[in-house]
C-alpha positions in Angstrom: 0.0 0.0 0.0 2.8 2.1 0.8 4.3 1.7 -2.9 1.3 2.5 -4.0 0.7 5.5 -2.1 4.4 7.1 -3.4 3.2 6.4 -6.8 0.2 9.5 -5.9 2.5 11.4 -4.8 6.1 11.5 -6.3 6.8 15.3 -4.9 7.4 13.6 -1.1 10.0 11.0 -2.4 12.4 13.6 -2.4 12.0 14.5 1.4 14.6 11.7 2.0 17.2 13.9 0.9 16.4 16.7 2.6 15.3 14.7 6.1 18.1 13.5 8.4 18.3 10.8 11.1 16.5 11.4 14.4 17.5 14.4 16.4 20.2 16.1 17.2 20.6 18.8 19.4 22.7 22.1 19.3 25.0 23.9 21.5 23.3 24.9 25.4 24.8 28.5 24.8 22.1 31.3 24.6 21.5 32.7 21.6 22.3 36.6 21.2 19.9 38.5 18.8 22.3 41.6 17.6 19.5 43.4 16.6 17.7 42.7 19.7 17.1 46.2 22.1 15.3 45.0 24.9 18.0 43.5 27.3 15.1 41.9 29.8 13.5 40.6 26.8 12.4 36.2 27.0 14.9 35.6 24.3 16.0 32.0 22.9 17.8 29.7 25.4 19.2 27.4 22.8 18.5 25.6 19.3 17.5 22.2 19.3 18.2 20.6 15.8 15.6 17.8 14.6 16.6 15.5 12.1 13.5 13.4 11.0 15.2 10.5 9.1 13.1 7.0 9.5 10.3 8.7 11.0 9.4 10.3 14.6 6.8 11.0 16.1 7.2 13.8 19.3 4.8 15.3 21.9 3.3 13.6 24.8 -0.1 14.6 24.3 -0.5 11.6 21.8 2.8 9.7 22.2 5.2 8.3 24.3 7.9 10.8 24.0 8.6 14.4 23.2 11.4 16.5 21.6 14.4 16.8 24.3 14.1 19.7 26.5 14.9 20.3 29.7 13.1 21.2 32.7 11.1 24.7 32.4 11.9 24.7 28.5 8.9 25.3 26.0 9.2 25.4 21.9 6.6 27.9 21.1 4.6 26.7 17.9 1.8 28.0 16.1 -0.7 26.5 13.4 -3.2 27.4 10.8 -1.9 30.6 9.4 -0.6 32.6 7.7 -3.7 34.9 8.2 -2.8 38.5 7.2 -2.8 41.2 10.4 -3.3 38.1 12.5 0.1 36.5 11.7 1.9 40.0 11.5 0.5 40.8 15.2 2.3 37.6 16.2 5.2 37.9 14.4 5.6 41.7 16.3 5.1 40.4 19.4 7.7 37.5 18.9 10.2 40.4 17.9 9.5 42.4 20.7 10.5 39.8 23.2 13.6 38.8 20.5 12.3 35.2 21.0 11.4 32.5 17.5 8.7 30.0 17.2 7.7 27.0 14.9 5.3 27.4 12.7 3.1 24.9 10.9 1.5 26.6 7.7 -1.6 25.3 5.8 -1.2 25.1 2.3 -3.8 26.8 1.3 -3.3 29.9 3.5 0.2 30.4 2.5 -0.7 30.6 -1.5 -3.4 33.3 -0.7 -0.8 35.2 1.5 2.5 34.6 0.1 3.8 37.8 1.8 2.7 37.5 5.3 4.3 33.3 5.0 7.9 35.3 3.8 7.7 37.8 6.4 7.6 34.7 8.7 10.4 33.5 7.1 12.2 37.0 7.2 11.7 37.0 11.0 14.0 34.3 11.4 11.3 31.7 12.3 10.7 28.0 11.0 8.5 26.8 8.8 6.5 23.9 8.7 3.7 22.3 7.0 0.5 21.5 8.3 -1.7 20.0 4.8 -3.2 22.0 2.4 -6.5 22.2 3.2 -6.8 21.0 6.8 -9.7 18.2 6.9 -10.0 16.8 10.3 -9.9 14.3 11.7 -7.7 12.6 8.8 -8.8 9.3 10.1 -12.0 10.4 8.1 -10.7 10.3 5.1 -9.5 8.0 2.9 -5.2 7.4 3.1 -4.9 8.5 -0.4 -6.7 11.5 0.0 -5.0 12.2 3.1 -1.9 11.8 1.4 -2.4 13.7 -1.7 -3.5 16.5 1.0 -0.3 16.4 3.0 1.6 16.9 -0.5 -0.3 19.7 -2.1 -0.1 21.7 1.2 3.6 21.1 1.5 3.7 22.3 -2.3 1.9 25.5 -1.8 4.0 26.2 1.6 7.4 25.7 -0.2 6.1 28.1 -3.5 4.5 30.6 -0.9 8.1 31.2 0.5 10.0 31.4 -2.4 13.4 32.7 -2.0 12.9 32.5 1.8 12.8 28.6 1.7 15.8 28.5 3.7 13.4 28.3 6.8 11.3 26.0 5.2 11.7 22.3 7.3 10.0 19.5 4.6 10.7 17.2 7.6 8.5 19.2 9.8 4.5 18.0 9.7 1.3 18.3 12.3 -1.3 16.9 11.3 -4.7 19.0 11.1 -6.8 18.0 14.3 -3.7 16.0 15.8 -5.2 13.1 14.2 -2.6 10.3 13.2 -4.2 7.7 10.3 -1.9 4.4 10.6 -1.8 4.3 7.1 -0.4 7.9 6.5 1.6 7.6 9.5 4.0 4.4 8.1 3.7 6.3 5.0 5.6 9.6 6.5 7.9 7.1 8.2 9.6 6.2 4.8 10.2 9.1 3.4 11.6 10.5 6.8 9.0 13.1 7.8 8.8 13.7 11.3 5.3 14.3 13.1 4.9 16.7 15.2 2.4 17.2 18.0 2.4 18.7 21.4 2.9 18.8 25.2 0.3 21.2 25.6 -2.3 23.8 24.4 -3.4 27.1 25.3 -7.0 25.8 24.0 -7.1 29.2 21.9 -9.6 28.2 19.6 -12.5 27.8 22.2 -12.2 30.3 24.6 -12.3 34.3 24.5 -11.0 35.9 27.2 -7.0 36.2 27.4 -6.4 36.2 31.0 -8.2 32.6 31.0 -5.9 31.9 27.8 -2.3 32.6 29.7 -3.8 30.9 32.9 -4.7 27.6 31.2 -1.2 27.8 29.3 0.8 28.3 32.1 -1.2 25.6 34.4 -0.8 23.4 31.6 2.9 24.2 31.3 3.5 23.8 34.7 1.8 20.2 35.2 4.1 19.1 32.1 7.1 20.7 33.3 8.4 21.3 29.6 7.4 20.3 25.9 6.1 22.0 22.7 3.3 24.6 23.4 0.1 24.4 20.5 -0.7 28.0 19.5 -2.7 29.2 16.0 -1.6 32.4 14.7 -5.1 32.7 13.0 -6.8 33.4 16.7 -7.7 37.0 18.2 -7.7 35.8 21.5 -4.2 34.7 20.9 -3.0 37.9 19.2 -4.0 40.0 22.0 -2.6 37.5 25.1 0.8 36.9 23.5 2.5 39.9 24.7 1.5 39.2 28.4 1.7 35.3 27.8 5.3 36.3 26.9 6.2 38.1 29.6 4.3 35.9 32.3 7.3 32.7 30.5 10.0 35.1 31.4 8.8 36.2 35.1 8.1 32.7 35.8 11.2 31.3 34.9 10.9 29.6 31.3 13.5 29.5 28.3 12.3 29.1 25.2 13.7 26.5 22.9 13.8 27.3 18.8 13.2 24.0 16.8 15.1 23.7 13.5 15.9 20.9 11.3 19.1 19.3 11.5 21.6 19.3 8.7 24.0 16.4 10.4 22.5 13.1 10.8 23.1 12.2 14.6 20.6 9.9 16.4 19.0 10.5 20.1 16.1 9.0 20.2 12.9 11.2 21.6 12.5 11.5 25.8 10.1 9.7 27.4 8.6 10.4 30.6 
């Protein structure tokens, strides 16, 4: 079925090449932002290179392990955009506290804002995918169509950034929903794309009120004691917490971790609890 499944879509054979072997991770140095001017500012703690080759599968909120981090360490991600003034809010809020994130585009979004996704890219942040047209749950849908999904959206991402595709990570998917289809999973596997889900979420896409927002996230960051935080860029509530969700991660003692993929192929394999 597999074979079969590569046949639909030949663009993701050529992932292989640009996916490594499991994870590696970089130097435990702070990084200095030169063109950072806010010396109290959250900042980045350290880079933490992924390299996706065989397949992996990180976040505790659906699997057994998570990205390596250490204690009071968060990898900010966000999903679903780019969305316009949304997105750019984000992005200025991320600046302003000289600090990067992850974040997992849908396909379809980035080719009706190509601009907003390269001004993403410009800020220094990375880029996943995150499908092209976001049906969830996957496990709804039939593998092929799931499939064919996945590669349009990583198509459109990859056009939408252009001559920014240096921040582009092919090796860096979350599935729409968090949803994982066996099928689509051992499929990902061989051609080394690594799936990404989370330690915890901010549930910004049910609630209104940000105060609740940075509560629940910091609770929830708290009773996990690191791990990748679940964000979407596309969400007011979000927008308008994020400078205050920042700050409260600094006060309280976090360090935020900037996911990239790995160029070397070194294997560690994911923590487990």
């Amino acid at each position: 079925m597999i074979h079969q499944f590569n046949q639909v879509t030949p663009l993701l054979r050529r992932w292989a090449a640009l996916a490594g072997a499991v994870l590696c991770v970089g130097g435990a140095a702070p990084i200095t932002d030169k063109t950072c001017t806010n010396p109290e500012a959250l900042g980045v703690a350290r880079t933490l290179e992924i390299n996706t080759a065989g397949g992996v599968h990180f976040g505790r909120f659906q699997y057994p392990g998570t990205v390596p981090l250490a204690p009071r360490e968060v990898v900010l991600t966000f999903d679903d955009g780019p969305r316009g003034a949304l997105t750019r809010s984000v992005l200025a809020s991320l600046a302003a506290e000289c600090t990067k994130a992850t974040f997992f585009m849908i396909g379809r979004n980035a080719a009706a804002d190509p601009a907003t996704a390269r001004q993403v890219a410009l800020a220094g942040h990375t880029i996943g995918h995150h499908s092209m047209t976001h049906p969830a749950p996957m496990t709804m849908i039939l593998p092929a169509r799931a499939i064919a999904d996945i590669a349009a959206g990583e198509k459109a991402v990859r056009n939408a950034l252009g001559d920014q595709q240096h921040r582009f990570a092919p090796g860096f998917f979350r599935y729409p929903g968090l949803w994982n289809p066996p099928d689509v999973d051992r499929w990902l596997n061989e051609l080394s794309i690594g799936v990404f889900g989370i330690d915890a979420h901010a549930r910004d896409w049910d609630i209104r009120d940000p105060d609740e927002l940075i509560n629940i996230t910091m609770t929830r960051l708290e009773q996990v004691g690191a791990g990748m935080l679940l964000l979407h860029d596309i969400q007011p509530v979000t927008v308008k917490a994020l400078p205050r969700l920042l700050r409260t991660l600094k006060v309280h003692g976090w360090h935020v971790v900037h996911m990239v993929e790995a160029k070397a192929k070194t294997a560690l394999r994911p923590t487990a609890d």
